[in-house]
C-alpha positions as protocol buffer text, in pm:
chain_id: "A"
residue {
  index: 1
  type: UNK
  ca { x: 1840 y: -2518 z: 414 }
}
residue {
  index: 2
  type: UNK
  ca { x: 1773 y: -2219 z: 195 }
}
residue {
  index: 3
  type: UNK
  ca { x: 1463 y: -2187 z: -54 }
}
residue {
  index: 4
  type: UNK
  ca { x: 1419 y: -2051 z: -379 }
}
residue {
  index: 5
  type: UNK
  ca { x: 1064 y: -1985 z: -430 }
}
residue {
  index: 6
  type: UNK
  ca { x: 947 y: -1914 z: -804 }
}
residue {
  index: 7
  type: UNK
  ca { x: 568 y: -1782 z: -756 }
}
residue {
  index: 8
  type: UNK
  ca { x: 345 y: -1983 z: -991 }
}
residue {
  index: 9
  type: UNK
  ca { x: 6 y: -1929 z: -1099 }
}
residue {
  index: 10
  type: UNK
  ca { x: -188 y: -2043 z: -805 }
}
residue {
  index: 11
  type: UNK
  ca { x: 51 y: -1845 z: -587 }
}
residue {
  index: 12
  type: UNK
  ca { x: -68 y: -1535 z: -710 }
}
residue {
  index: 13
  type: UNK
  ca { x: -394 y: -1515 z: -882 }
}
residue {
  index: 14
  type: UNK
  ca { x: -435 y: -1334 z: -1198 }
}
residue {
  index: 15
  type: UNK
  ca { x: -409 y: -1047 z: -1230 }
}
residue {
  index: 16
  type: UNK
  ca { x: -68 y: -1042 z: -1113 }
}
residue {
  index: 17
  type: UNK
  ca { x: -58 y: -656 z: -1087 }
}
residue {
  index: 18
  type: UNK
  ca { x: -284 y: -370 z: -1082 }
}
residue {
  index: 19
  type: UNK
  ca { x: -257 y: 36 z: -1160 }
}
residue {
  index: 20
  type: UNK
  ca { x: -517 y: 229 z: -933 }
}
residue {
  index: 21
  type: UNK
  ca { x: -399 y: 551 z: -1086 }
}
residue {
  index: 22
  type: UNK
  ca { x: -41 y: 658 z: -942 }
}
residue {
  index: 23
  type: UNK
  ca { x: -32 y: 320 z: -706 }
}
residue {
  index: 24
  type: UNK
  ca { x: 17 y: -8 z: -846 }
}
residue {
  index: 25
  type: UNK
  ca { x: 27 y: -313 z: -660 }
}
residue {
  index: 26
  type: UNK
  ca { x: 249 y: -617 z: -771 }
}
residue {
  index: 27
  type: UNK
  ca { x: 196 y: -933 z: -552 }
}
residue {
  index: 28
  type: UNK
  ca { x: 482 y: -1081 z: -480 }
}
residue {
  index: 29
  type: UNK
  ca { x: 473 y: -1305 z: -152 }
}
residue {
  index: 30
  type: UNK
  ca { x: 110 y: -1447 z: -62 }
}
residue {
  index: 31
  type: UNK
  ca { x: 28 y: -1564 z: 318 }
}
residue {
  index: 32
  type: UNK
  ca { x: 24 y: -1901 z: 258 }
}
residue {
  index: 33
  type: UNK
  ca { x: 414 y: -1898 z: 175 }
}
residue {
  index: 34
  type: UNK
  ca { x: 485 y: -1759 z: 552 }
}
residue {
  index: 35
  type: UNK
  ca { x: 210 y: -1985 z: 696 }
}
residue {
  index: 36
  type: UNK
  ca { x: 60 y: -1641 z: 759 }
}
residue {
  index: 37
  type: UNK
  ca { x: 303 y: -1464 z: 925 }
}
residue {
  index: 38
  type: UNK
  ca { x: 357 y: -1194 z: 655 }
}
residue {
  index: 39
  type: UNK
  ca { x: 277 y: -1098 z: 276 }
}
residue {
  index: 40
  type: UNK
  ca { x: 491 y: -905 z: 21 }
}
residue {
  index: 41
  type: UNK
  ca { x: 360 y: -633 z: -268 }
}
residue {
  index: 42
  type: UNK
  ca { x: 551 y: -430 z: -461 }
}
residue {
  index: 43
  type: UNK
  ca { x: 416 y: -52 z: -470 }
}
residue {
  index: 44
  type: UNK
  ca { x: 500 y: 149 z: -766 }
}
residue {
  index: 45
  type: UNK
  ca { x: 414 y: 503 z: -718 }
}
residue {
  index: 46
  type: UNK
  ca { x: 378 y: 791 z: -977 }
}
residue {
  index: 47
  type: UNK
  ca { x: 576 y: 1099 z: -970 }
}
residue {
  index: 48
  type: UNK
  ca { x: 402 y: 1352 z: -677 }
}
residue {
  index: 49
  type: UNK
  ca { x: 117 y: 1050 z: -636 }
}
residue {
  index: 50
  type: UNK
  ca { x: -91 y: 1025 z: -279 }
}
residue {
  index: 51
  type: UNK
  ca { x: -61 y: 655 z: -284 }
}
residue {
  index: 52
  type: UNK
  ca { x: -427 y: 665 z: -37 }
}
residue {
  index: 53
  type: UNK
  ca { x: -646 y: 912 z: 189 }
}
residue {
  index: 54
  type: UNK
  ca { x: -523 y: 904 z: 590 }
}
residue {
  index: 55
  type: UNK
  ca { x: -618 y: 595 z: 728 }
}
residue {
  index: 56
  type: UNK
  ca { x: -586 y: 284 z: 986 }
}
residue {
  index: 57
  type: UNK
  ca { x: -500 y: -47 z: 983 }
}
residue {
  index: 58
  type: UNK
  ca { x: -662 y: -244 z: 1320 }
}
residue {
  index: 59
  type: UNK
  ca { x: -503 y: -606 z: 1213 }
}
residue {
  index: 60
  type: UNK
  ca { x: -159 y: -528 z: 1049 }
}
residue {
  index: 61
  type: UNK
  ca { x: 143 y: -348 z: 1107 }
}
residue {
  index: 62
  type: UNK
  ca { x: 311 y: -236 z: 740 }
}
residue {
  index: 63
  type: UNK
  ca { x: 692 y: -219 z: 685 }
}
residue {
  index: 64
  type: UNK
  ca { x: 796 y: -25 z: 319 }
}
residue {
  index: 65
  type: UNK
  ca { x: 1115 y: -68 z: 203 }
}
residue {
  index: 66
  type: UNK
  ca { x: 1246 y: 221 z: -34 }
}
residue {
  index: 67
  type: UNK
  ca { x: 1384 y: 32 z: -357 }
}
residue {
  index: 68
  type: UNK
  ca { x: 1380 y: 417 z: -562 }
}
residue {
  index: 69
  type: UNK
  ca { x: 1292 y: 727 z: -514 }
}
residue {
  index: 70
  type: UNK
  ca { x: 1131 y: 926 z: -201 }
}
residue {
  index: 71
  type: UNK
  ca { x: 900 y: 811 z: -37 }
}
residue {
  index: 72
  type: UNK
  ca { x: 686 y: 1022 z: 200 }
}
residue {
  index: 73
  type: UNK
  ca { x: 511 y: 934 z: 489 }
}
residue {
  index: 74
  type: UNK
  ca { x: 274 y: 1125 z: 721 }
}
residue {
  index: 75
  type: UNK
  ca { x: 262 y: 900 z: 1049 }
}
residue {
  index: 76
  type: UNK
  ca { x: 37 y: 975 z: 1270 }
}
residue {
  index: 77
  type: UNK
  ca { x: 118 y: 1386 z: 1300 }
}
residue {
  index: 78
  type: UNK
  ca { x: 470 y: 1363 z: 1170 }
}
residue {
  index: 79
  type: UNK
  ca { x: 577 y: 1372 z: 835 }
}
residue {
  index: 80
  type: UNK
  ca { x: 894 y: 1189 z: 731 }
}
residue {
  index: 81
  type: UNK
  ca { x: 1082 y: 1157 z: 393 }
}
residue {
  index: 82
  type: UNK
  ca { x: 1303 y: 765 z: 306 }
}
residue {
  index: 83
  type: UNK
  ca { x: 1499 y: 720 z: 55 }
}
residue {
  index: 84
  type: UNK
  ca { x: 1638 y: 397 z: -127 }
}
residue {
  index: 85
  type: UNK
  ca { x: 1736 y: 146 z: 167 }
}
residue {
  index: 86
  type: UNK
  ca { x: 1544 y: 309 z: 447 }
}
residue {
  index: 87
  type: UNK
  ca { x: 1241 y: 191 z: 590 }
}
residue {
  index: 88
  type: UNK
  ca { x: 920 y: 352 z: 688 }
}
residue {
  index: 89
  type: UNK
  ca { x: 739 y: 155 z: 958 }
}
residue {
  index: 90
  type: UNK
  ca { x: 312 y: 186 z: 947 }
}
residue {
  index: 91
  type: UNK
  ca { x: 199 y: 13 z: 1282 }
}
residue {
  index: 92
  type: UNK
  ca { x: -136 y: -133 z: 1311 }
}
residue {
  index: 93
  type: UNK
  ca { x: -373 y: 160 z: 1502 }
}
residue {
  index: 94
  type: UNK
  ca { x: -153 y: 440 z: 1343 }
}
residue {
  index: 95
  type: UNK
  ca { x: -361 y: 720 z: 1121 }
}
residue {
  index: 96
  type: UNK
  ca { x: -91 y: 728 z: 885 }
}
residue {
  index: 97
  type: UNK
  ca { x: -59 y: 725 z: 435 }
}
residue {
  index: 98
  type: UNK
  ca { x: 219 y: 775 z: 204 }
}
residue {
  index: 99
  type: UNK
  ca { x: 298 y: 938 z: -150 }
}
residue {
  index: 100
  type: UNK
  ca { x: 601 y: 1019 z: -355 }
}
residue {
  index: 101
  type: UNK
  ca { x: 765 y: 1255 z: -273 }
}
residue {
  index: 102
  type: UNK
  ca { x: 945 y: 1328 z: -618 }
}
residue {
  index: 103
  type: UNK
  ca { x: 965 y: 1428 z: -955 }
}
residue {
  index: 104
  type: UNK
  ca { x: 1064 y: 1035 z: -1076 }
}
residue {
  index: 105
  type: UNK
  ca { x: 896 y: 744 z: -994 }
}
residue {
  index: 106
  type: UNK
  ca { x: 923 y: 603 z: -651 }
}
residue {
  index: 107
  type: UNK
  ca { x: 928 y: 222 z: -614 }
}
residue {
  index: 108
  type: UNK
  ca { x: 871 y: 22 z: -254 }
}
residue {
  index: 109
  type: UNK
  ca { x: 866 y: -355 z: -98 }
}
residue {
  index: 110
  type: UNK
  ca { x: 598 y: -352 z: 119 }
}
residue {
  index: 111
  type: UNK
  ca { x: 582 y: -620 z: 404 }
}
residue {
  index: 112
  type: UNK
  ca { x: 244 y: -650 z: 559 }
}
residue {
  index: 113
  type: UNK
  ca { x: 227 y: -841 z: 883 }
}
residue {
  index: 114
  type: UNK
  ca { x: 48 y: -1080 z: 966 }
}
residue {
  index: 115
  type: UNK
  ca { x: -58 y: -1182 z: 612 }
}
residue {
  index: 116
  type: UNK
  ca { x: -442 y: -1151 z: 453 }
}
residue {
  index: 117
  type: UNK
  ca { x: -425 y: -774 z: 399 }
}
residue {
  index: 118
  type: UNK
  ca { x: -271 y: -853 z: 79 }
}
residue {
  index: 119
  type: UNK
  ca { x: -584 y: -974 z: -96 }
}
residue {
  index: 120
  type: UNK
  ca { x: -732 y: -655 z: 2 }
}
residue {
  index: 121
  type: UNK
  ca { x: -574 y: -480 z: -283 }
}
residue {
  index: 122
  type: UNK
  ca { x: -701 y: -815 z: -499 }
}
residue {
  index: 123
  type: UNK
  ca { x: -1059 y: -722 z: -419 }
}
residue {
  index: 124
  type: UNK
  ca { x: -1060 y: -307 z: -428 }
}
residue {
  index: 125
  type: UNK
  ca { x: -898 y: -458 z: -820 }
}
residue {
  index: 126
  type: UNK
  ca { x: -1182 y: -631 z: -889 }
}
residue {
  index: 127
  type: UNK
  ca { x: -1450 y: -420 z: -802 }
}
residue {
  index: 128
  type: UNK
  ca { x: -1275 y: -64 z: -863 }
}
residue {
  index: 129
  type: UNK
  ca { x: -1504 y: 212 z: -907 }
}
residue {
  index: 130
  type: UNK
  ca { x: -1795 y: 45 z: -735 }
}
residue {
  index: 131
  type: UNK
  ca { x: -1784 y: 273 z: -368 }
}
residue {
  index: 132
  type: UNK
  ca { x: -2023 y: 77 z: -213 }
}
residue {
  index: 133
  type: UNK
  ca { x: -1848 y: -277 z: -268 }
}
residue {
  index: 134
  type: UNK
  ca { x: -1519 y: -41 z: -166 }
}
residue {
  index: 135
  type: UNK
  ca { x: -1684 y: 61 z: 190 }
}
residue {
  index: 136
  type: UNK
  ca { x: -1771 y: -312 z: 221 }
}
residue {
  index: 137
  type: UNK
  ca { x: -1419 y: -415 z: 161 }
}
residue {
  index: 138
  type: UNK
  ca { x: -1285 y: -194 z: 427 }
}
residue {
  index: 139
  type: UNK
  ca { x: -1510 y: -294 z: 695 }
}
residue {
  index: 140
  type: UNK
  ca { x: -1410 y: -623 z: 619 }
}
residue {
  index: 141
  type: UNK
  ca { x: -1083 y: -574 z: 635 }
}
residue {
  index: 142
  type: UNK
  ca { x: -1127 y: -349 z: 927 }
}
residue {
  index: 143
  type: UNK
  ca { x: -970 y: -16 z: 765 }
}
residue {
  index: 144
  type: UNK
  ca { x: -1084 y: 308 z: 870 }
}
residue {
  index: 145
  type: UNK
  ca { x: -1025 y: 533 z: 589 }
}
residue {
  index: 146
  type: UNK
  ca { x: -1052 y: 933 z: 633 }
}
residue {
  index: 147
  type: UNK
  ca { x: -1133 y: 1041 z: 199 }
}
residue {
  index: 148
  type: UNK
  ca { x: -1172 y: 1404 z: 374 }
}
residue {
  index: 149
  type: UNK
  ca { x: -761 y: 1393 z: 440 }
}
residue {
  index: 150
  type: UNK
  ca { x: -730 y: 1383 z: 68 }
}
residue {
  index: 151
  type: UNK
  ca { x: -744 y: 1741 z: -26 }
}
residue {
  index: 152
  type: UNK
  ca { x: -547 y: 1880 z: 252 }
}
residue {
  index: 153
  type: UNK
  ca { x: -269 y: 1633 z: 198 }
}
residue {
  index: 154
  type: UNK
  ca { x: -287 y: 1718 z: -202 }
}
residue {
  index: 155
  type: UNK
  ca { x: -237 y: 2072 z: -104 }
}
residue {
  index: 156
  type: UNK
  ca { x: -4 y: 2065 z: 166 }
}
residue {
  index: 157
  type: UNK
  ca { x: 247 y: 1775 z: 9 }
}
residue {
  index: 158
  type: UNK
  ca { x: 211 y: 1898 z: -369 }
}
residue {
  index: 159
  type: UNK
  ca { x: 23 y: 1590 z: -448 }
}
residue {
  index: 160
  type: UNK
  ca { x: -242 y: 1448 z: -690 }
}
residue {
  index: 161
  type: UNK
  ca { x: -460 y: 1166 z: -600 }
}
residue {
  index: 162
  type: UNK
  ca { x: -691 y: 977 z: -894 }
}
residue {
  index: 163
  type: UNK
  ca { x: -1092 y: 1025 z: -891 }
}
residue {
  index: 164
  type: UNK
  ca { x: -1274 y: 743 z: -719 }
}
């Protein structure tokens, strides 16, 4: 039988949404809704944006869905370009990040699998700007993260990418 789920309050914790400076995160589908199997956020991204530095993800694989715009991608050492109703697939292990690759703003569904990576994004929200509680979160969450990639991949994509 089909279900219509309406996310309430204690499905998604305030805040509902939050701008890191050219990526936003919306949540949309917490773990507990898919007893863990997957998680849903919607990504905003800013015209020409770096949505995050290279990195690696050793518990989830990531599936975006292009709702608007271009979305780049570099995956491991290829760089691709989706547009609306494509998908770009992230697998767990993968050195991989993402931008948009346009003038207008880019909008994806992201579907994180297995759930629990979305409340990352919750806690880099609630302590942004603090870079030692940041480092924490991503060994807890057991992200390598590369902030050396960032200037290269401004340069060579045309990209901007907010101060930390």
């Amino acid at each position: 039988m089909p279900t219509i789920i309406k996310p309430t309050a204690s499905d998604a914790p305030l805040p509902a949404s939050f701008d890191f400076g050219g990526l936003a995160v919306h949540w949309k589908l917490g773990g507990p809704l898919s007893d863990g199997r997957f998680a849903v956020v919607h990504h905003p991204i800013a015209p020409r944006a770096l949505a995050a530095p290279l990195h690696r993800h050793a518990n989830e694989d990531e599936f975006s869905f292009v709702l608007r715009g271009r979305l780049g991608a570099l995956l491991g050492d290829e760089a691709v370009t989706a547009g609306p109703g494509e998908w770009v697939v992230k697998p767990r292990h993968q050195w991989h990040t993402f931008w948009n690759a346009g003038d207008e703003p880019c909008e994806i569904i992201e579907v994180i699998s297995p759930a629990g990576f979305e409340n990352y994004f919750r806690e880099v929200a609630a302590s942004w700007g603090d870079a030692r509680q940041f480092d924490a979160i991503n060994r807890r969450y057991s992200l390598e993260m590369r902030f050396d990639s960032v200037p290269d991949l401004c340069r060579r994509f045309g990209l901007t990418f907010p101060e930390l």
